[in-house]
C-alpha positions in Angstrom: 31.4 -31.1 118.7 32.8 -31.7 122.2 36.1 -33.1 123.1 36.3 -36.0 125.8 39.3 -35.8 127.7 40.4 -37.5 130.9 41.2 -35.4 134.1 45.0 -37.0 134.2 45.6 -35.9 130.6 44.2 -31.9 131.4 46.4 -32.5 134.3 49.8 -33.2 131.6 48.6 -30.5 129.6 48.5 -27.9 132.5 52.0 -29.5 133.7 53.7 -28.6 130.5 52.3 -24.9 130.3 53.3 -24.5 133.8 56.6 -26.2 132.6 57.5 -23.9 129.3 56.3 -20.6 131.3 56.5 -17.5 130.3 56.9 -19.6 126.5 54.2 -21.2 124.9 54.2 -25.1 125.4 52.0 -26.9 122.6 51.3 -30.4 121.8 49.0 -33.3 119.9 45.6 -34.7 120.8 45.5 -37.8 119.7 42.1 -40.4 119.8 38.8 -41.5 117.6 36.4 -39.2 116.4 32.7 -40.3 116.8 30.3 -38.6 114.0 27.5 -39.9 115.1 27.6 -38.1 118.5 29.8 -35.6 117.5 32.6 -35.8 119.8 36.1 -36.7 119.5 37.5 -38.6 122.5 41.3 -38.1 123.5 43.1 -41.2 123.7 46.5 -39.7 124.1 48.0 -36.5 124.9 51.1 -35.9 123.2 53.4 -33.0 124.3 56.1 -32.0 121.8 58.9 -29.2 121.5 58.0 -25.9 120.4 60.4 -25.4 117.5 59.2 -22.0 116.6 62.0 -19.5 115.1 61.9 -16.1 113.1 62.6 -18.8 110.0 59.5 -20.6 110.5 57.2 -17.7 110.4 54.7 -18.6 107.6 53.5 -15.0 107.8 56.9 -13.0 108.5 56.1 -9.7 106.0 52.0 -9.5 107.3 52.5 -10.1 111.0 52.1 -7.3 112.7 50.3 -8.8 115.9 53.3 -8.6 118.0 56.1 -6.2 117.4 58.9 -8.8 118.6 57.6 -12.9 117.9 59.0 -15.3 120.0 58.3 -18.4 121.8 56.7 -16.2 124.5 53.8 -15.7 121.9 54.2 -18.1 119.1 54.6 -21.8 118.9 55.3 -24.3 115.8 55.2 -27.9 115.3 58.0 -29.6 113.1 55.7 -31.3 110.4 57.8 -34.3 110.9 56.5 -34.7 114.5 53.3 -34.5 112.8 53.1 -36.6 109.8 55.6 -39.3 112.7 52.6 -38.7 114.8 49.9 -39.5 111.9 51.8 -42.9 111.2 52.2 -43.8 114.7 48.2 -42.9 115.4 46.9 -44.4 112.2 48.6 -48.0 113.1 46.7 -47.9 116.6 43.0 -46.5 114.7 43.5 -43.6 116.2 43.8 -40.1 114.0 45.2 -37.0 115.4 42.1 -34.7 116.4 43.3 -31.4 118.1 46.6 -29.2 118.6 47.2 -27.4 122.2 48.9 -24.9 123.2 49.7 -22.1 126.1 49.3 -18.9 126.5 51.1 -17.2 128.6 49.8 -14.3 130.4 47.4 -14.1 128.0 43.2 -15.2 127.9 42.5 -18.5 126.1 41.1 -17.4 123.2 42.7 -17.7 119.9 44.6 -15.1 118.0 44.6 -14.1 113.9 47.6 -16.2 113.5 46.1 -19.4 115.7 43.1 -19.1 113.0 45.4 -18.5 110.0 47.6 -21.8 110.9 44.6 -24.1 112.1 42.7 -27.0 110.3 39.4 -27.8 109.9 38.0 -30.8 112.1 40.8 -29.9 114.8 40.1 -29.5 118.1 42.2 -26.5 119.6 42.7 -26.1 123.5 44.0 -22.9 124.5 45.7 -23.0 128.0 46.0 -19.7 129.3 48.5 -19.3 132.4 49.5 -16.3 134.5 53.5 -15.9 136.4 51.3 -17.6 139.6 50.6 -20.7 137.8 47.0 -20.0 137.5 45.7 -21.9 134.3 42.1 -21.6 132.4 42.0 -23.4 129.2 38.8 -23.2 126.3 38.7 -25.3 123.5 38.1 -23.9 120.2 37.1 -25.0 116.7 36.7 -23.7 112.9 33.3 -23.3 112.1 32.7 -23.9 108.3 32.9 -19.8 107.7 37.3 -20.1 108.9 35.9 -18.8 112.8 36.9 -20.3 115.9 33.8 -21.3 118.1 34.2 -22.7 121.6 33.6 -26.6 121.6 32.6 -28.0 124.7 35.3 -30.3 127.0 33.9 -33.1 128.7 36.0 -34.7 131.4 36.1 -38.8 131.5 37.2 -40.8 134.2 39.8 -43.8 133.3 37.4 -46.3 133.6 35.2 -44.4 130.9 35.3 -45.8 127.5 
């Protein structure tokens, strides 16, 4: 699969890690999936709040990847914002087809808990950003054995449909 996103969108989604630095910023893809030619094209980019707490934590008892969690290294989406989001997308024939998010100081490659909480069909952009604002991002994907693979991102131009 490769995701089609356009250079001012990459541009947002660099803004808001260098934004929520040294926390994790995270955020929807939204846009239409094509089958045929296995891509899924962004249509919008749509930032949102990381809500994560200690309360959230699906995997409080078993996490052990981090001896303190906090927004520095985790990030959560209030599944209002996402089923408000599905709605909203649906009415415009568009789905949701990928979940970003930063991390900071850290590479761009998904952790145990990014592959616990992700979804199959997702595209999932990892932007990793240093104290200096340098940013890197990778997108990933499940394959159908529950590991992420790296997916390729295409840039489009405005004008591209």
């Amino acid at each position: 699969m490769t995701l089609i996103l356009q250079s001012e969108q990459i541009q947002l989604m660099k803004a808001e890690a260098a934004q929520s630095y040294p926390e994790e910023c995270c955020g929807l893809l939204l846009g239409v999936y094509d089958a045929r030619q296995e891509l899924a094209r962004v249509t919008a980019v749509m930032p949102v709040e990381n809500t994560w707490t200690a309360a959230v934590n699906p995997f409080a008892e078993g996490d052990r990847s981090q001896s303190s969690p906090s927004k520095r290294n985790r990030f959560w989406i209030d599944p209002q914002i996402l089923l408000q989001a599905q709605r909203e997308s649906r009415d415009r024939g568009w789905s949701i087809v990928g979940i970003y998010h930063s991390h900071p100081d850290h590479p761009a490659v998904p952790s145990e808990r990014d592959r616990q909480l992700a979804w199959s069909g997702y595209s999932y952009p990892i932007l990793s950003i240093t104290a200096e604002g340098k940013v890197q991002m990778q997108s990933w994907r499940l394959n159908d054995r529950d590991q992420f693979v790296t997916e390729t991102i295409q840039t489009a131009r405005l004008d591209e449909k």
